[in-house]
C-alpha positions as a LaTeX table, in Angstrom:
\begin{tabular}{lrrr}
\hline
Residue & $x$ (\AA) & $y$ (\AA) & $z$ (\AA) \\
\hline
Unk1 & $-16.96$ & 1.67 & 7.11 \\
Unk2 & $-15.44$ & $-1.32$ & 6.02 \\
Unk3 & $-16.31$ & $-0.68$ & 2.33 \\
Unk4 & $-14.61$ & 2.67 & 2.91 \\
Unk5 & $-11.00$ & 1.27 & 3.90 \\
Unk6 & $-11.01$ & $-0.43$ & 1.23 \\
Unk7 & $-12.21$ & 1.80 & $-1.10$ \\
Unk8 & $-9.41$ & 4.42 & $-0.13$ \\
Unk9 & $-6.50$ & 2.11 & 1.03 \\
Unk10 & $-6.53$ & $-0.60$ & $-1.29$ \\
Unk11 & $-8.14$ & 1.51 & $-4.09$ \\
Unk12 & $-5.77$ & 3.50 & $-4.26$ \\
Unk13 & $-2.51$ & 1.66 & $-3.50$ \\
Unk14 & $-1.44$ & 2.66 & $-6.73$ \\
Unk15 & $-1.32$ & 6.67 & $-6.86$ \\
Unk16 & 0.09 & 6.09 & $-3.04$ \\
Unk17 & 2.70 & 4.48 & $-4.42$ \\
Unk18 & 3.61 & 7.23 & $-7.00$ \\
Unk19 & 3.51 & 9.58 & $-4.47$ \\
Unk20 & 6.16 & 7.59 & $-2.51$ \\
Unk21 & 8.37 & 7.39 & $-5.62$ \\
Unk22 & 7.83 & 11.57 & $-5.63$ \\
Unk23 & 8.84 & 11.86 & $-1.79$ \\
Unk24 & 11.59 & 9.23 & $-2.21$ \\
Unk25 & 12.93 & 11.79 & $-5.45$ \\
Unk26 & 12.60 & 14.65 & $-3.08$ \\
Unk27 & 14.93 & 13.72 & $-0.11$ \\
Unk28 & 17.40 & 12.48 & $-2.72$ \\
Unk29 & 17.32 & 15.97 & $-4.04$ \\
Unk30 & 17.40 & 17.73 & $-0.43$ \\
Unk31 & 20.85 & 14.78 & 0.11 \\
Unk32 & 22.58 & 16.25 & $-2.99$ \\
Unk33 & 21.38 & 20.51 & $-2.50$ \\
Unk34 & 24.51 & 21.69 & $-0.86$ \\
Unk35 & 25.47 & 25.42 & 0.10 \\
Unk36 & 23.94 & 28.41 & $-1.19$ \\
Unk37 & 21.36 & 26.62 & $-3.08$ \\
Unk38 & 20.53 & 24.73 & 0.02 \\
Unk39 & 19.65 & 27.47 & 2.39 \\
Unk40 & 17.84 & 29.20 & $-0.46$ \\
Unk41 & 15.17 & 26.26 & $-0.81$ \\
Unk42 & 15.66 & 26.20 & 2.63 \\
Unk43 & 14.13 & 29.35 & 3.38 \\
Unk44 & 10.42 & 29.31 & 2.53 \\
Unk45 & 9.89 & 25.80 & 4.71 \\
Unk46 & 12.06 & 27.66 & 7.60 \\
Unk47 & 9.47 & 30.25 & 7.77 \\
Unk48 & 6.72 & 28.16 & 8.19 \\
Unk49 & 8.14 & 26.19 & 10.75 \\
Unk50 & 9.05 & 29.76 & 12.67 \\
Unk51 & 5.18 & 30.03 & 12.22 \\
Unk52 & 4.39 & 26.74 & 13.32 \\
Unk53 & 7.09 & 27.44 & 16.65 \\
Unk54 & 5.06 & 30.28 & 16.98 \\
Unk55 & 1.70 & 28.61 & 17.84 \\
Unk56 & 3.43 & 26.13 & 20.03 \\
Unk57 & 4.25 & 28.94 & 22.16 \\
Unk58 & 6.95 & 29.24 & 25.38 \\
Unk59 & 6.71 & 25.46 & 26.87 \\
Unk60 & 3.86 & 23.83 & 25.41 \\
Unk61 & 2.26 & 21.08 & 27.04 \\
Unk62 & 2.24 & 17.63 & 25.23 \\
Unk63 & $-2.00$ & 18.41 & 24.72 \\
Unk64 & $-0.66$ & 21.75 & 22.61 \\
Unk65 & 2.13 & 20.29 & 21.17 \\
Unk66 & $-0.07$ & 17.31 & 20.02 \\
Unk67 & $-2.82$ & 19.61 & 18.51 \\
Unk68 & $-0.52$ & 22.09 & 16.72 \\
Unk69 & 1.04 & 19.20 & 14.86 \\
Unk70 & $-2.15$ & 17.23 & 14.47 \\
Unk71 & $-3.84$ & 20.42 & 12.26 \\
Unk72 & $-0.52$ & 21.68 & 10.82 \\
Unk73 & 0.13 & 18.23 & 9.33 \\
Unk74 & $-3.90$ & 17.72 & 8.60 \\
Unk75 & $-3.80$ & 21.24 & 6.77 \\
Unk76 & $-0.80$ & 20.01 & 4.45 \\
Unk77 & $-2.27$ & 17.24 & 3.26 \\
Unk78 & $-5.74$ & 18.20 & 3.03 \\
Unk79 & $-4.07$ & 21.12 & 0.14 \\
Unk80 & $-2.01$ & 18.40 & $-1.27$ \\
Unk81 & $-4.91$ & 16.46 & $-1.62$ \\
Unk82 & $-6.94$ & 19.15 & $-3.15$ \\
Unk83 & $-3.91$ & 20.07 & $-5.66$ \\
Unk84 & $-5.65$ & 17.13 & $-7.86$ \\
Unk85 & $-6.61$ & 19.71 & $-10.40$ \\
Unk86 & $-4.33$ & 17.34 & $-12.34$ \\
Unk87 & $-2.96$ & 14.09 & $-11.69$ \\
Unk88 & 0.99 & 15.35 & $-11.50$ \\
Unk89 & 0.43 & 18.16 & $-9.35$ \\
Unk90 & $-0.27$ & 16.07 & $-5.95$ \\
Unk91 & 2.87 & 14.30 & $-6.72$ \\
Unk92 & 5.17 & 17.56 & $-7.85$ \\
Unk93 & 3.79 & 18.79 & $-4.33$ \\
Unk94 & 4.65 & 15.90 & $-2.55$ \\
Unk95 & 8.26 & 16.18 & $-3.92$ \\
Unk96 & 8.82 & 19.74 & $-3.32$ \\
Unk97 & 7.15 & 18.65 & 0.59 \\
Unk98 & 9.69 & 15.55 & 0.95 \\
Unk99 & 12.62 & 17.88 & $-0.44$ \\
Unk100 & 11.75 & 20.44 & 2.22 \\
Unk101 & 11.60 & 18.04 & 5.24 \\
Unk102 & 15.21 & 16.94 & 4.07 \\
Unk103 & 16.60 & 19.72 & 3.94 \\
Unk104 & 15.29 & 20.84 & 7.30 \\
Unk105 & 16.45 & 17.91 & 9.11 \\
Unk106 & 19.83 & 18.01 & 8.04 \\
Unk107 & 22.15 & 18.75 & 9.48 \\
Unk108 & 23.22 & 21.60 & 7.98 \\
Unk109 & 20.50 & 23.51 & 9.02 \\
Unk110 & 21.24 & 24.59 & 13.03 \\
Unk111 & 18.28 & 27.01 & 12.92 \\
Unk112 & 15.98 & 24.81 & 12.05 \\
Unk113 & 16.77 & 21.88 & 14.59 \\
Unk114 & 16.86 & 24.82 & 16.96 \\
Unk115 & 13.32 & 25.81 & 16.57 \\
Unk116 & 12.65 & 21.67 & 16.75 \\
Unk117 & 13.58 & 21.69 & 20.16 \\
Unk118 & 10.57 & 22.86 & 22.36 \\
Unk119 & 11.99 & 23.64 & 26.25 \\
Unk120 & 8.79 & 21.69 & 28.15 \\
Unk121 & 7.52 & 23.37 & 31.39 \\
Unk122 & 9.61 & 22.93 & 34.29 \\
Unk123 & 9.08 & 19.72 & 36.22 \\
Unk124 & 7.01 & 18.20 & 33.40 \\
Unk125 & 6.77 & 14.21 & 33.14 \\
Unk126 & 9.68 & 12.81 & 30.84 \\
Unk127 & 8.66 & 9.92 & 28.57 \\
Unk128 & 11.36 & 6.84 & 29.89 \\
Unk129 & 13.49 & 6.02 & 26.61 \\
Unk130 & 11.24 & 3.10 & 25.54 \\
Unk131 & 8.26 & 5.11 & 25.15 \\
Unk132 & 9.77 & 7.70 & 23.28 \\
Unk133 & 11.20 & 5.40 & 20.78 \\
Unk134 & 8.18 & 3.79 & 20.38 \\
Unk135 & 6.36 & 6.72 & 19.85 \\
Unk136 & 9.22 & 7.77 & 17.15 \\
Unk137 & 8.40 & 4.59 & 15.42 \\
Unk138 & 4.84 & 5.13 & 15.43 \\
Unk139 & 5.27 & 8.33 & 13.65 \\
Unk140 & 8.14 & 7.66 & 10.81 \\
Unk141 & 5.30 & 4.33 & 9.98 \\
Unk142 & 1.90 & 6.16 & 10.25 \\
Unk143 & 2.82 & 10.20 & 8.84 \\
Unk144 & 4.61 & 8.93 & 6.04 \\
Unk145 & 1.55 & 6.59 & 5.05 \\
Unk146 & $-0.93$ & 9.23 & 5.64 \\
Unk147 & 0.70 & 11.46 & 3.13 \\
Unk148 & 0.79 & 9.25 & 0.20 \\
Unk149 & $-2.58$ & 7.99 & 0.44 \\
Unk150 & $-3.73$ & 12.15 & 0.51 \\
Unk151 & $-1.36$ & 12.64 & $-2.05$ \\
Unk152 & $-2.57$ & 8.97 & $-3.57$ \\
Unk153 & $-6.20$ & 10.29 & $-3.36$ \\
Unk154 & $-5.28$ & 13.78 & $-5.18$ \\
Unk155 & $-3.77$ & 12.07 & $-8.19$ \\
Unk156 & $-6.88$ & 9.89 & $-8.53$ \\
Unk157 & $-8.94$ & 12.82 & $-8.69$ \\
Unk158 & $-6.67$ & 14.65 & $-11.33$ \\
Unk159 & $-7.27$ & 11.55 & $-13.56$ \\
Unk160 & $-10.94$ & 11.53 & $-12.81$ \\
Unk161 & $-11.09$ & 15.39 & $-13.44$ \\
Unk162 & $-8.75$ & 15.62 & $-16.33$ \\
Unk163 & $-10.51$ & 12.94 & $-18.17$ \\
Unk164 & $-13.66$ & 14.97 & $-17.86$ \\
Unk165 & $-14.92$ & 11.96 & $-15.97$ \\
Unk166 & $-16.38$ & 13.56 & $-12.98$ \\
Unk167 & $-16.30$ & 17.41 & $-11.75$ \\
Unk168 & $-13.29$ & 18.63 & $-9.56$ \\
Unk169 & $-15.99$ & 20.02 & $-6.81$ \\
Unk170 & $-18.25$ & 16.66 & $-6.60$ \\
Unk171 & $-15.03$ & 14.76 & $-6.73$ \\
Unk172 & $-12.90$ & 16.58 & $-3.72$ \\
Unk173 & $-16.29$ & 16.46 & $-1.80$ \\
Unk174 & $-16.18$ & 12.47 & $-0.92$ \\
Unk175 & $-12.51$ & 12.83 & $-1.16$ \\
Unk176 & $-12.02$ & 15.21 & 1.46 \\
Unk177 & $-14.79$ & 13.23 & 3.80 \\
Unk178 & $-12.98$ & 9.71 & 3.33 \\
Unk179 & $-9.37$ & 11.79 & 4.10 \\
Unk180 & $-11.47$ & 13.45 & 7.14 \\
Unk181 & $-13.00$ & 9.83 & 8.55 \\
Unk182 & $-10.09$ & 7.99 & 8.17 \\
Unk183 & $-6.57$ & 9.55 & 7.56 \\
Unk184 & $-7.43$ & 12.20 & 9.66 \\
Unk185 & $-7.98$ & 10.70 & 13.17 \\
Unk186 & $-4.43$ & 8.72 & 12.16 \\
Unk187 & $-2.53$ & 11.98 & 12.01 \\
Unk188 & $-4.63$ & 12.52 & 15.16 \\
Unk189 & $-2.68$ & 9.40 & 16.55 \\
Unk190 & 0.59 & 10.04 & 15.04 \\
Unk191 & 0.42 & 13.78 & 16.43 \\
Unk192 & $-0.07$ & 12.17 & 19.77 \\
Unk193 & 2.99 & 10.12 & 19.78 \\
Unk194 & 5.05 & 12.76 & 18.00 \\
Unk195 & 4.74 & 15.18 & 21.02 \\
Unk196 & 5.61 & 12.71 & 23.39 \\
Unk197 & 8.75 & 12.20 & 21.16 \\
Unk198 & 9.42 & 15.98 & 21.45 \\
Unk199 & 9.07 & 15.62 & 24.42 \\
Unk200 & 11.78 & 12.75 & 25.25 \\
Unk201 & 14.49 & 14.59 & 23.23 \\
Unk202 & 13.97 & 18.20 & 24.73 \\
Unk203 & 16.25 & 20.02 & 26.43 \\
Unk204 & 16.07 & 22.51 & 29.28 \\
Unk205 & 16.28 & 25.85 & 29.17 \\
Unk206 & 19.66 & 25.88 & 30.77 \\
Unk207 & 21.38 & 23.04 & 28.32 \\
Unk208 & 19.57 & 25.08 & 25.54 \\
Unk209 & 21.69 & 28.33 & 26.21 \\
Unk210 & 24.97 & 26.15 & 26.92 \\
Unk211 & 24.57 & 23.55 & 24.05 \\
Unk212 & 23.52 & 27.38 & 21.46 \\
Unk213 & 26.45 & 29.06 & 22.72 \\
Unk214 & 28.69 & 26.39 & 21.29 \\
Unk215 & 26.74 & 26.22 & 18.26 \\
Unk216 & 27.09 & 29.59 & 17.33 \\
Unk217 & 30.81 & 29.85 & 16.75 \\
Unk218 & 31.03 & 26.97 & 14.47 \\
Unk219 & 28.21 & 28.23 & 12.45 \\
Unk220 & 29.74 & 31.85 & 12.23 \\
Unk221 & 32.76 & 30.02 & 11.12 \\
Unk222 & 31.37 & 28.43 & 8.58 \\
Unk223 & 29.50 & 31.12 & 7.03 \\
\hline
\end{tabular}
């Protein structure tokens, strides 16, 4: 086990790193898109997370919300991880994912933060404001890692494969088992804290309709 966190976590500091040079160029992208050509790149990511509001369902409990994000987020990086056909496509991948998460958390995009905000069931526990800001911190440190050591692991492979070094299927094979032993139960932990953090900044259904109504009019305004 031991031979195996090093193996993929210091091993491979280096491609992680690349990756988070290709997620840093990505939100500095989705900071200068503006406009039209915002809400046009904007549009693809949107749909998925309608898709991914979809499985959540009508007030999910922090067990669902937890699991949705867990294998949505463990999906994503298992593909970028398998994108290591060559060694730029992980990190042109991890771009276009870092541009897309910028661009839905800005402001600027209403729709998206209002399919963000999952009404919980009535009466359900509220995390106090420690725990949810702990848990906030938990997940901007552990998701972010996660993703460039996939992506990290993905460019390695591209090297390995497009040096004719080793076969793509032998090579994603142990790749995909060291991502599924160790990365995985991570997301499995940052999942966790993330739906408690949902959680904490949740509205009701009541101060959904009041705080939307508002909302609209400006929007229509600016449009």
């Amino acid at each position: 086990m031991t031979e195996g966190l090093h193996q993929v976590f210091v091993g491979h500091s280096g491609p992680a790193l690349l990756a988070a040079a290709a997620c840093a160029v990505g939100l500095g992208l989705s900071v200068l898109l503006r406009g039209r050509a915002a809400r046009l790149v904007a549009w693809p990511p949107l749909q998925t997370l309608r898709l991914v509001r979809r499985l959540l369902g009508t007030q999910p409990g922090l067990v669902r919300t937890a699991l949705v994000i867990w294998l949505f987020n463990s999906a994503v990086m298992l593909g970028l991880l398998a994108g290591g056909v060559r060694p730029w496509l992980p990190l042109a991948l991890a771009g276009w994912t870092a541009l897309n998460v910028g661009l839905l958390s800005s402001s600027a995009q209403p729709r998206a933060r209002r399919l963000l905000d999952v009404a919980p069931p009535p009466g359900a526990w509220r995390p106090p404001a420690g725990v949810a800001l702990g848990c906030g911190a938990v997940v901007l440190l552990v998701e972010p890692v996660c993703l460039c050591y996939a992506v990290g692991l993905g460019v390695a492979m591209g090297r390995q494969v497009a040096g004719r070094d080793a076969a793509y299927a032998g090579e994603l094979a142990w790749r995909a088992s060291a991502y599924g032993r160790l990365i995985v139960p991570l997301l499995l932990a940052a999942a966790a804290a993330e739906s408690v953090a949902v959680r904490a900044g949740a509205r009701s259904s009541e101060s959904r309709k009041g705080q939307d109504a508002g909302e609209e009019q400006p929007v229509r305004d600016s449009q």
